[in-house]
Backbone as a printed PyTorch tensor [residue, N CA C, xyz], in Angstrom:
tensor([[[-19.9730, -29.6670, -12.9650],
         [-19.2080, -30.8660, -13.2540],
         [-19.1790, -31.0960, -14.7590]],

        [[-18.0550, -31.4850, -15.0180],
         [-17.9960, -31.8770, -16.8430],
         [-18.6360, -33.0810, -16.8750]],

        [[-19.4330, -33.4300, -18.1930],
         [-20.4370, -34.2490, -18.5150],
         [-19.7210, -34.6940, -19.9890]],

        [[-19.7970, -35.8980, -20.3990],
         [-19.8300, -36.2490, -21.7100],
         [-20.8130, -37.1340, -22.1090]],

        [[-21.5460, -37.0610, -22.9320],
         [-22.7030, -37.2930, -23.3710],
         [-22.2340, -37.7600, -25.0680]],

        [[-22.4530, -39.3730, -24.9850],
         [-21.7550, -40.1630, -26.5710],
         [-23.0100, -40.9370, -27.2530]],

        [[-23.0220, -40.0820, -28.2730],
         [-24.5040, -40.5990, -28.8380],
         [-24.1100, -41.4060, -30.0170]],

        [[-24.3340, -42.1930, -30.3440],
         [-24.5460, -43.6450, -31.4580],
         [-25.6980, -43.8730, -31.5880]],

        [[-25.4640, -44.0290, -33.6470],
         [-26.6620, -44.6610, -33.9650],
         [-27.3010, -45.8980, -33.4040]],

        [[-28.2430, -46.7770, -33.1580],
         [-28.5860, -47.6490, -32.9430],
         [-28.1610, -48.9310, -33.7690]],

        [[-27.5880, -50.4850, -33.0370],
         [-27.4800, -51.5410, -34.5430],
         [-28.8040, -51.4810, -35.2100]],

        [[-28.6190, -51.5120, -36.5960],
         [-29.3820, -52.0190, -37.3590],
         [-29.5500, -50.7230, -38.1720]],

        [[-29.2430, -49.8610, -37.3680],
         [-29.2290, -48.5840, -38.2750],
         [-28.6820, -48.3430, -39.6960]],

        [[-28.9690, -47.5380, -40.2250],
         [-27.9690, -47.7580, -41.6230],
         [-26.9960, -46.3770, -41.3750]],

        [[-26.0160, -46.6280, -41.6920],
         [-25.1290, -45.6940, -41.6090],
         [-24.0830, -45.3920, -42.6060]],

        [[-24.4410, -44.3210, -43.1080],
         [-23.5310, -43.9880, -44.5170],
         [-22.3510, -43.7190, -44.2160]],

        [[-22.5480, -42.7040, -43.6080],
         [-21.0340, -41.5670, -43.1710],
         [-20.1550, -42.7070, -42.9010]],

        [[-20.2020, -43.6220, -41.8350],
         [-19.7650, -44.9050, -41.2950],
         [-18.9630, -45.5680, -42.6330]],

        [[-20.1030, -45.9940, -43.4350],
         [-19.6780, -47.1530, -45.1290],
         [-18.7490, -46.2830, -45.5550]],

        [[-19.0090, -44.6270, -45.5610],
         [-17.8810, -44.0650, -46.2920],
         [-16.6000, -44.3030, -46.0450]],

        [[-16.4230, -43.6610, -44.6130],
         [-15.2140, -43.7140, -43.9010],
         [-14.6330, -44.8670, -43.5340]],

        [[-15.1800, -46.5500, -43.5650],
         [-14.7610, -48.0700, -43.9710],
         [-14.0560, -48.0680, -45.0440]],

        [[-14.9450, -47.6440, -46.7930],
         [-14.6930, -47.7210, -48.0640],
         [-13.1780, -46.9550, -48.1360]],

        [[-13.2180, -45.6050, -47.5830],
         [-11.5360, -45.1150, -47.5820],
         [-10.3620, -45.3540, -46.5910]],

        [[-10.7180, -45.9030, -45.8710],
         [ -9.5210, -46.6910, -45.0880],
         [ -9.4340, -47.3100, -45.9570]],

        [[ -9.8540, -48.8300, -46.5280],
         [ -9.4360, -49.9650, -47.4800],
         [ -8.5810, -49.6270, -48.5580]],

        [[ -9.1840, -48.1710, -49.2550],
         [ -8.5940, -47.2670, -50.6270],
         [ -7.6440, -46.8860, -49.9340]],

        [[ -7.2520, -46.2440, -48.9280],
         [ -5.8700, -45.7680, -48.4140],
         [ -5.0870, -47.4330, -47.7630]],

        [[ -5.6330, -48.5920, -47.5970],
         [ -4.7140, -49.3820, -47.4970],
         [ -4.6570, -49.9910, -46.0860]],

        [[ -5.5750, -49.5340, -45.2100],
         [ -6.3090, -50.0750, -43.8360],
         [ -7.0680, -51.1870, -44.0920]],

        [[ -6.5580, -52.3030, -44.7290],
         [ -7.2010, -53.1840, -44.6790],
         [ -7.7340, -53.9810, -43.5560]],

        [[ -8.6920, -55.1630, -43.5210],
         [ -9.0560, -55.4320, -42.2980],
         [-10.1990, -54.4050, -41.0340]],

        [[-10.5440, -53.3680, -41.8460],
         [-11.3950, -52.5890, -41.1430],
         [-12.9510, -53.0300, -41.3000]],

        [[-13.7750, -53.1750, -40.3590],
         [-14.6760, -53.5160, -40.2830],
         [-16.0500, -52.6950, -39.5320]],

        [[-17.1490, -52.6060, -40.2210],
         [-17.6000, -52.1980, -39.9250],
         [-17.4150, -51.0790, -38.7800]],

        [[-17.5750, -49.8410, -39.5790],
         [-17.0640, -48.5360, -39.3720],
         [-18.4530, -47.4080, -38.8220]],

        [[-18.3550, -47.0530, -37.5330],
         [-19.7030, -46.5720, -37.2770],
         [-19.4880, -45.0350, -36.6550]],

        [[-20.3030, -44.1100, -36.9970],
         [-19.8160, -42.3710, -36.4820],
         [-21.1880, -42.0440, -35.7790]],

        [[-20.2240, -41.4450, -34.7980],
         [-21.1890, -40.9180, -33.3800],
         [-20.9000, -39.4820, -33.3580]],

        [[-21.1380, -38.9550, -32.2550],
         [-20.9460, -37.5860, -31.5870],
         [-20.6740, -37.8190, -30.4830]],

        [[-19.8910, -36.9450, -29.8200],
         [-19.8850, -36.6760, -28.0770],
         [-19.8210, -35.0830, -27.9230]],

        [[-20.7640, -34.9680, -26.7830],
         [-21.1110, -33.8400, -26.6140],
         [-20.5750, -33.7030, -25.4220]],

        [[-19.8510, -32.2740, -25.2200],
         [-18.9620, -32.4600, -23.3160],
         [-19.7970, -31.0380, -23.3650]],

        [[-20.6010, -31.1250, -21.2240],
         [-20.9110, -30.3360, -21.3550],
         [-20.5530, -30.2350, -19.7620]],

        [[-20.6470, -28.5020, -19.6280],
         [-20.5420, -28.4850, -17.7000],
         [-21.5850, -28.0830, -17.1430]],

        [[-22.3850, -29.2270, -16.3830],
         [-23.6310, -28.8930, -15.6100],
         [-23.2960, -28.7120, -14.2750]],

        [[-24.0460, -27.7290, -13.9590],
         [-23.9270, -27.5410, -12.1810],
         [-25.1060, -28.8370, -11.5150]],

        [[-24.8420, -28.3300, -10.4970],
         [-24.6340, -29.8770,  -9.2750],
         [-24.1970, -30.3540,  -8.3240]],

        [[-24.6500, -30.5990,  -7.3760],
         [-24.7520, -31.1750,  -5.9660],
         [-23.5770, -32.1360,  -6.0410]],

        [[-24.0740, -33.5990,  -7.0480],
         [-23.7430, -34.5040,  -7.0480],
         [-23.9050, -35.4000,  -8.0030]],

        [[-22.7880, -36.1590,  -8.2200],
         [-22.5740, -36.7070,  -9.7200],
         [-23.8950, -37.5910, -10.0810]],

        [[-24.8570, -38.1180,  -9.2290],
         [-25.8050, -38.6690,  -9.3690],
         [-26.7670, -37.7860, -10.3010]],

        [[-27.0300, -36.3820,  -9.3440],
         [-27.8970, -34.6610, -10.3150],
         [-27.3790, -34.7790, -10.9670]],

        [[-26.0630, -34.6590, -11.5190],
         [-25.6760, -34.4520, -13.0960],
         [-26.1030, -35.1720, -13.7080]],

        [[-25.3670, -36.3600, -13.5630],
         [-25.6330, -37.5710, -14.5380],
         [-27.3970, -37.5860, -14.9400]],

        [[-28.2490, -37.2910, -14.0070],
         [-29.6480, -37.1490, -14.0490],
         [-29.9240, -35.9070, -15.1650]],

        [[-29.7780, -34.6760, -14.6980],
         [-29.6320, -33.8790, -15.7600],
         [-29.2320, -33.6630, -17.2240]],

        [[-28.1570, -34.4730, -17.4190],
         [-27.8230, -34.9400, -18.5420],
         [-28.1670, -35.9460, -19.1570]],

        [[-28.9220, -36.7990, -18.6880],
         [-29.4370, -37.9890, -19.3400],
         [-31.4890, -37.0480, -19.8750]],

        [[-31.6700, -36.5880, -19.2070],
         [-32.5250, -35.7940, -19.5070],
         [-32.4750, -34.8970, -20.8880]],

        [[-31.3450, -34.3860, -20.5820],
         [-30.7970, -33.3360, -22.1540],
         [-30.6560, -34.3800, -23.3340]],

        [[-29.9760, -35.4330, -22.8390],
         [-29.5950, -36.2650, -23.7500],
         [-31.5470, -36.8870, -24.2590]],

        [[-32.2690, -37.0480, -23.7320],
         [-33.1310, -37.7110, -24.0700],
         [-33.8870, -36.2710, -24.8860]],

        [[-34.1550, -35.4050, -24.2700],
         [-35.2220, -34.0970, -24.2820],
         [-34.3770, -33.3570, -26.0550]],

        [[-32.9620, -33.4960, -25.9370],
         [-32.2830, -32.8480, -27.1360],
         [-31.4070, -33.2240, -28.2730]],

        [[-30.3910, -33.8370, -27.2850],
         [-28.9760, -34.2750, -27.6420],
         [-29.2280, -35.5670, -28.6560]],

        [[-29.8840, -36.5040, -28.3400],
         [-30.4370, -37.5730, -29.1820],
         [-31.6200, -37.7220, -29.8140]],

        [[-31.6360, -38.4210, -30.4900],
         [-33.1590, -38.6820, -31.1920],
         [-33.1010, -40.2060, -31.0990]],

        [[-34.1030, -40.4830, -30.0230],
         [-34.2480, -42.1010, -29.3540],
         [-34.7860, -42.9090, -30.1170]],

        [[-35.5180, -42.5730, -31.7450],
         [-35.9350, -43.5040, -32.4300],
         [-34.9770, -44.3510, -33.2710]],

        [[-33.7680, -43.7760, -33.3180],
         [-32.7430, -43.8380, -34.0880],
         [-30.9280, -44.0960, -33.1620]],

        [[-31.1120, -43.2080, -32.3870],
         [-29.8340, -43.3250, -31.7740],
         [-30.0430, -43.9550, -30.6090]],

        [[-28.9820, -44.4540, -29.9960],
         [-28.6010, -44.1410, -28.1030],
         [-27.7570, -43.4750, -27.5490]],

        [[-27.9790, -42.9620, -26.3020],
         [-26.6270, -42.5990, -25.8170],
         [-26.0110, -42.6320, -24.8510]],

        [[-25.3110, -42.3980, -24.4780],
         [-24.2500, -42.6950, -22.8470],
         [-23.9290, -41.2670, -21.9880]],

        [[-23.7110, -41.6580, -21.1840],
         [-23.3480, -40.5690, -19.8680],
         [-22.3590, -40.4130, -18.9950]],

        [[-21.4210, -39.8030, -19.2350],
         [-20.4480, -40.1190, -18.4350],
         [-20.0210, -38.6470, -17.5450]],

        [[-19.7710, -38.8680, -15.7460],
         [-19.7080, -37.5830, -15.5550],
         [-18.1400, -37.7200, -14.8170]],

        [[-17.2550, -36.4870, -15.0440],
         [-15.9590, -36.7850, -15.0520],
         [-16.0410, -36.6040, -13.1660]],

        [[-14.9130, -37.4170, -12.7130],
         [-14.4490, -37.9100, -11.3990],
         [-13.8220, -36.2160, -10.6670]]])
């Protein structure tokens, strides 16, 4: 089953890449942009019974690899 797995920093985090990519929208003229924040999503295809095993499996990867829980979170989504 396809898996997507969307990892974000945590609030409070500091996030550069984020300030950057705010600071040049405004310079290109996107005004009104606000707080600007960059993630990852990771799509992956796990085998599986059932979207419950996946989603289990992947929240596992996501904890064991995909993220770093002191800093980020992340989400799970397993496609229909």
């Amino acid at each position: 089953m396809k898996v997507r797995v969307t990892v974000m920093l945590k609030d409070g985090v500091l996030d550069p890449q984020g300030k950057a990519i705010g600071h040049a929208l405004q310079t290109l003229g996107f005004d009104g942009v606000q707080d600007v924040r960059v993630g990852k999503i990771i799509e992956l295809d796990v085998p599986g019974a059932s979207a419950d095993e996946v989603r289990e499996k992947a929240q596992a990867m996501a904890r064991d690899l995909l993220a770093n829980l002191v800093i980020e979170d992340f989400s799970v989504e397993v496609a229909a």
